[in-house]
N, C-alpha and C positions, 0 to 999 in steps of 0.2 A: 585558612580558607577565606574567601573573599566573601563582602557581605551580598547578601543578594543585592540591597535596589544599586550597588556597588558596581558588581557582574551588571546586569539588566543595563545599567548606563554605560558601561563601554560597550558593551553589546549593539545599544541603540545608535548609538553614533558610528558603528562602524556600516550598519545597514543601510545609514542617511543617502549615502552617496549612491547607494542602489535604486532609490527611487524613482528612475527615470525608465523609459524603454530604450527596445534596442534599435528602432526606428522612430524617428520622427514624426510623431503626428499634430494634426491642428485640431483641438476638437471645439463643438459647435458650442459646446457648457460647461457654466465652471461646475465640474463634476470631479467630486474624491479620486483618486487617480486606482487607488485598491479596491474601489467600490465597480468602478470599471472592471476591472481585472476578474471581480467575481461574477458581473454577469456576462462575460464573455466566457468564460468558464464554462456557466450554467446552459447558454444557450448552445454550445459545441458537440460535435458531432462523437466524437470522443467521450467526452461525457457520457451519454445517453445512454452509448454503446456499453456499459459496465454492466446494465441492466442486464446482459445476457452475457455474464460471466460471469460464473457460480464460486463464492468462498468457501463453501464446505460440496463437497460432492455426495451424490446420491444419487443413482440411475434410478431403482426401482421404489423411489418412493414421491408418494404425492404431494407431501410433505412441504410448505412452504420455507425454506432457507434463503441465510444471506445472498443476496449475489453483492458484486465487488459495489454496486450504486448504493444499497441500502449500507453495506458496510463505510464505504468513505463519508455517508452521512453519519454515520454513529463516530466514525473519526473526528470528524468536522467538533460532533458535539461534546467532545471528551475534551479538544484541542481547546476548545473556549472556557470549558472548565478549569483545565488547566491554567491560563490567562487569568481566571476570575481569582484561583487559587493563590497566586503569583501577587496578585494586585491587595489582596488582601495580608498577604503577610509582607509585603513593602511597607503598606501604609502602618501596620502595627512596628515594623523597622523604626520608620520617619518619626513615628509618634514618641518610641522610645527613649531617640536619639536628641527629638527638638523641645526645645523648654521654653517658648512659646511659639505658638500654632495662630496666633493672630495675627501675624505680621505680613507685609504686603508681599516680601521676598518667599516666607514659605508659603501665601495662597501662589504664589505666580508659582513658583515651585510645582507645590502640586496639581495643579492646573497643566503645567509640562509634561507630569508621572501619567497624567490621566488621559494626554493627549496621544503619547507613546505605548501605553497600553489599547486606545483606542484601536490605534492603527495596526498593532501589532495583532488582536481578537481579528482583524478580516483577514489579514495576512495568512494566518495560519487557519483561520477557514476555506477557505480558497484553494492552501497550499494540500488540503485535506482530502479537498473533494478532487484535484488534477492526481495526490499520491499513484492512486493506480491507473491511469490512462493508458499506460506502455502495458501494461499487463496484457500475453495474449491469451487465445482460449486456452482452458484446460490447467489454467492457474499455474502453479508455479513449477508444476509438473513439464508442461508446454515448455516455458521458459528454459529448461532444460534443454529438451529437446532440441528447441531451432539454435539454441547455440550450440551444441552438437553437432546438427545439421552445419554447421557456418561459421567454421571455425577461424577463417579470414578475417572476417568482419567482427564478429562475435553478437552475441544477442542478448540483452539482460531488462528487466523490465522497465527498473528506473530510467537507465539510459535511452531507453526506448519514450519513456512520458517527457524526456526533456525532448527528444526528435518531434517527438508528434507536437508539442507545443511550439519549437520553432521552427517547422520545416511543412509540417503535414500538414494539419488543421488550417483552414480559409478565414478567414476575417477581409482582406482588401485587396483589388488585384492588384495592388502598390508593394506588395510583399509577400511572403512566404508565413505561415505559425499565426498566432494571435498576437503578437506583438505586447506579451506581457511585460511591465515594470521586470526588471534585474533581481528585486526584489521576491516578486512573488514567483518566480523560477529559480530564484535560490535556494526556496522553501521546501522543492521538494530533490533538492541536489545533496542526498545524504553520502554520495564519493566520489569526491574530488579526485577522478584517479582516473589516467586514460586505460584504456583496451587493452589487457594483453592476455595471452590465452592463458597463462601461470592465477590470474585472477576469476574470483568468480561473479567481483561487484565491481562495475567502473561504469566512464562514461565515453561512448564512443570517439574514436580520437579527432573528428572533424570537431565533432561540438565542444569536446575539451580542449582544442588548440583557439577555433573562435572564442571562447567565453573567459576562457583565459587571459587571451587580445585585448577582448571590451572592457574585462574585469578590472585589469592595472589601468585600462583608460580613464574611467568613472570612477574607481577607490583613490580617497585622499587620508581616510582614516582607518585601514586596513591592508594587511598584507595578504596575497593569497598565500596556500589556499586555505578556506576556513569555512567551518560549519555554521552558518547565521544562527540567530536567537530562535527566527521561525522554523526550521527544519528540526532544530531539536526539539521543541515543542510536538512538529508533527509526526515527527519520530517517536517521542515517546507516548504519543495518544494513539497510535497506529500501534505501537507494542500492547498497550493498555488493553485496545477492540480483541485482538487477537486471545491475550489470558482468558478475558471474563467471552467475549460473544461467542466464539468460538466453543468455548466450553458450555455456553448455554445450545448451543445447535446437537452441539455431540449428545448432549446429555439427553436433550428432546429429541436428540433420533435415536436412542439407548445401545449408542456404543459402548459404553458401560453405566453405572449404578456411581453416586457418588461414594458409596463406602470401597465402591474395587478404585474409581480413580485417587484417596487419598490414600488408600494402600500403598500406591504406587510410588505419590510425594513422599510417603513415612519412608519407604525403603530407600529414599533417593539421598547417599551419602553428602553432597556438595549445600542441600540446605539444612542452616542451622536450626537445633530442638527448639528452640525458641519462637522460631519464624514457624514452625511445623505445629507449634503448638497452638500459636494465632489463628492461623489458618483453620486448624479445628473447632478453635472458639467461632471465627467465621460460620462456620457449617452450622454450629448447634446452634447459635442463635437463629441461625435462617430457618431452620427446622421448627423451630420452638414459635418463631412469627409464621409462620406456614400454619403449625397446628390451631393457632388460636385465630387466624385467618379464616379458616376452613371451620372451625367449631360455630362462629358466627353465621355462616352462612351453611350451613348444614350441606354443604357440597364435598366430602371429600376427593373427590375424584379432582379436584381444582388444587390440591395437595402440593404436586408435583410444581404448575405452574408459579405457585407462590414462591415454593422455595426455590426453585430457578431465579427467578426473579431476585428477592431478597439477597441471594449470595451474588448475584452480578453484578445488584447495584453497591455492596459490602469490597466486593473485589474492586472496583472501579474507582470509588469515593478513598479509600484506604491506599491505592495507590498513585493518585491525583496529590493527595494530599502530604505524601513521602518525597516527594519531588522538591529537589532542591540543590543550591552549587555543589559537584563532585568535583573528586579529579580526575583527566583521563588520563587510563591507560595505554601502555606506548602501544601496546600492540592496535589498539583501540585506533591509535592516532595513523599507524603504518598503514592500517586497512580501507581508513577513512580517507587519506591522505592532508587531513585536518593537522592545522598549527596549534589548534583550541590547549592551552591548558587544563581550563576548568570547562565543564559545561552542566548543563542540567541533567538531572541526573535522578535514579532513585535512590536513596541514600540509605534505609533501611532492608529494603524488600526486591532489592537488585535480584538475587539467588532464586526467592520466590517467583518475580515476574521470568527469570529464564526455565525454571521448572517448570511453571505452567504452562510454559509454551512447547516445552522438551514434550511432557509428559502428554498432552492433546494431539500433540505431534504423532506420538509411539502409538497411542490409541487407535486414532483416527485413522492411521495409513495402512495399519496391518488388514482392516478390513475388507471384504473382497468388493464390497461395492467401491472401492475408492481403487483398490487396485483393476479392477475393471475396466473403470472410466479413464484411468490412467493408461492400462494399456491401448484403450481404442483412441487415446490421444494422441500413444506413439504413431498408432498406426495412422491416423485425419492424418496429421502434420509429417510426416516423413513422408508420404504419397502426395499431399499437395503439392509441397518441397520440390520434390524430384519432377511432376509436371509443369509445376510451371518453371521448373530451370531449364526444362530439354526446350531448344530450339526446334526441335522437328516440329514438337507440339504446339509449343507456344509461340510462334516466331514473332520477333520483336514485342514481347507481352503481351499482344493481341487478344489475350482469352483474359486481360484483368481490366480493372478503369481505365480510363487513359491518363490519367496522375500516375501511373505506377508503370506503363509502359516505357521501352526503349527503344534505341536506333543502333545503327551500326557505330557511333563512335564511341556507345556504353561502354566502359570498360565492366570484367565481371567481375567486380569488388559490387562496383555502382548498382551493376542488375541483382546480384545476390542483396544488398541494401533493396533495395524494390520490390522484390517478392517477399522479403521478413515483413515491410511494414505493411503489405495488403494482408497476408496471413496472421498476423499479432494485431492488425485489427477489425478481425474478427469477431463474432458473439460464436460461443459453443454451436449454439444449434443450426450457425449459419456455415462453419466451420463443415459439420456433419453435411451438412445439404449441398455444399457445394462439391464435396468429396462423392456422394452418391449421384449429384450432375454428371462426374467426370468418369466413375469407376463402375456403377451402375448398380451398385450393392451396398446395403445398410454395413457398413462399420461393425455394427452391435451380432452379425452374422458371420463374422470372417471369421478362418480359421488360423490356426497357428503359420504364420510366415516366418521360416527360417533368417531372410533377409534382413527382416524389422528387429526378431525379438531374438538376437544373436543369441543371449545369457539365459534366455529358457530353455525348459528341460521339458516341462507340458506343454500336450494338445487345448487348446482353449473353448478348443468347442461346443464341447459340455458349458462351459461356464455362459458363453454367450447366447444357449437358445433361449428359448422365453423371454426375451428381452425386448421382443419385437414392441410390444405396446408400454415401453420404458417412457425415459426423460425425453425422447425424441419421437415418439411414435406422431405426432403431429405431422410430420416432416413424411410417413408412409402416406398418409391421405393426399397428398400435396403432388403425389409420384404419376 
């Protein structure tokens, strides 16, 4: 296995050459060029928009939960941990390995590791907070759907936050996207892989045939295709949010008790006793700083928040800190379409982090507020879908922005591409409201439609009444 600060430097040098943008600019200051990238980031319209796309769903509760904006920032902050983590066990490497530390070659040395690490913390902050841009409403549920819906083109979310980055989003009228460095748009390119309907992770094949182009133009120290230093970084602080925040949402909205969700881990064949048994120590430690938390301050009813707390920040810190060069798996490599041999990786608690993510998964979905929201997802986006594709209705897209409108030489790849990306960027609630514009009826009141919900067997209608003063009841005042 290679050493890390070993890995990290060919890694860095193969990133070099991506430094640049994909157009041309002149700017007015000498300004950090990834410091750019992230406030253009910050100020985008895309961005903002995450605010009204929820990570854990819940119609009927008042309940404040992640939406995708809060969550790319706990991304963001897990990503730098990561980085901090990295940097700190290089330099105990260096320290190891050098048998003097005064010399001019290893201050300039380190002075290099430091400037590379520098660069590489905005990178994948950045990379952190753009990860879900493409996401549409209704999370990854949606996501389903409009590729469903669009089987031509196809729809997937990543693929989706590279379009909106180089195609959608406004920054100049000299071009099209933000005009981010190679770099910090490689960051969140976790599959190199173009479009085909046999897939269920790629990246659309205009922007895989261009990027591909620019890619061998600008790499001198790289072959495609490959996963950067940055994207695995944001990849595995995006798996990290998911184990632990996730599990904190569920648990505060009492999908289940933590004794029925480690039941669950205990029963799960694929992780080993060892890691099962960790994980428990997890728990009763957090329990045990809970109790002597709450004895202090004579609140028990504050019980629950401690040890939420305590095991999130246990689950997070513990798997930050497992991170280190792996090997990849070929399948791993087929899916990704990555060259990578090695990459970062979790090196102990690989088994764990996919269980916890299995296991929140099984939890969280069986329940009816989630299948609920789900189903009035299918129904928003299949009836958006279907009116703005009919010509009668829409003619020449008339009924969306003029960015997303056509003419007659649209081919219907290009117009079906045009209505995904007004639809997927959308916020939930606006999603809803645009659908009661058109149809003239709350979603959260429709009854079972044969057409939508092919594979149902129930009437829904029971399930939808009361619902009226839900996650959207806003949207009734407004009518």
């Amino acid at each position: 296995m290679t050493e890390l600060i070993t890995f990290l430097e060919n890694h860095w040098e193969k990133v070099t050459d991506l430094e640049v943008r994909e157009h041309i600019e002149v700017s007015n200051r000498d300004r950090d060029e990834f410091k750019r990238d992230y406030a253009r980031v910050i100020y985008s319209t895309s961005f903002r928009r995450q605010q009204g796309k929820m990570q854990l769903f819940e119609v009927n509760s008042k309940a404040f939960h992640r939406n995708r904006l809060t969550h790319s920032f706990e991304v963001a902050q897990i990503a730098r941990g990561i980085v901090d983590e990295l940097k700190i066990k290089v330099k105990k490497e260096i320290k190891t390995k050098s048998a003097n530390t005064n010399t001019k070659e290893y201050i300039q040395y380190e002075k290099n590791i430091e400037k590379n690490f520098s660069k590489m913390s905005v990178v994948v902050e950045t990379g952190s907070l753009i990860h879900d841009v493409g996401n549409p409403p209704f999370g990854h549920h949606g996501e389903r759907v409009l590729n469903k819906l669009a089987p031509d083109v196809g729809f997937e979310g990543n693929a989706q936050g590279i379009r909106v980055l180089r195609k959608i989003e406004k920054k100049s009228p000299q071009y099209n996207g933000l005009n981010l460095t190679y770099r910090t748009l490689a960051a969140i390119i976790k599959y190199f892989v173009a479009y085909d309907k046999d897939k269920k992770k790629f990246l659309y094949k205009d922007d895989y045939d261009e990027l591909s182009n620019k890619f061998e133009k600008v790499l001198k120290n790289a072959n495609l295709p490959f996963r950067t230093i940055d994207v695995q970084i944001v990849d595995l602080a995006d798996e990290i949010a998911y184990c632990a925040h996730d599990l904190e949402d569920a648990l505060a909205s009492n999908y289940f008790t933590i004794d029925e969700f480690y039941f669950r881990l205990e029963n799960n064949d694929t992780l080993e006793d060892e890691v099962k048994e960790k994980f428990y120590n997890w728990i009763e430690d957090a329990k045990q700083f809970a109790k002597k938390r709450t004895s202090e301050i004579c609140q028990t009813e504050d019980y629950d928040f401690y040890f939420r707390r305590e095991l999130i920040s246990t689950i997070v810190n513990k798997l930050i800190e497992d991170i280190n060069v792996i090997t990849v798996e070929e399948d791993f490599q087929r899916k990704t379409g990555t060259k990578n041999k090695e990459e970062l990786g979790f090196k102990n608690y690989k088994s764990l982090a996919e269980a916890l993510k299995k296991t929140i998964f099984d939890c969280v979905t069986g329940s009816d507020n989630i299948m609920l929201y789900e189903t009035v997802g299918t129904k928003v986006l299949t009836k958006l879908f279907e009116l703005f594709m009919n010509d009668e209705y829409n003619k020449d897209g008339m009924l969306m922005p003029v960015e997303y409108r056509w003419d007659n030489h649209t081919s219907k790849k290009e117009k079906t591409r045009k209505v995904l990306d007004y639809i997927s960027g959308m916020m939930d609630t606006y999603a809803v409201e645009v659908y009661i514009k058109h149809f003239g009826e709350d979603p959260f009141n429709v009854k079972y439609d044969r057409e939508i919900f092919k594979d149902s067997q129930q009437e829904h209608s029971s399930i939808f009444s009361g619902l009226k003063d839900s996650f959207f009841s806003y949207i009734k005042k407004r009518k």
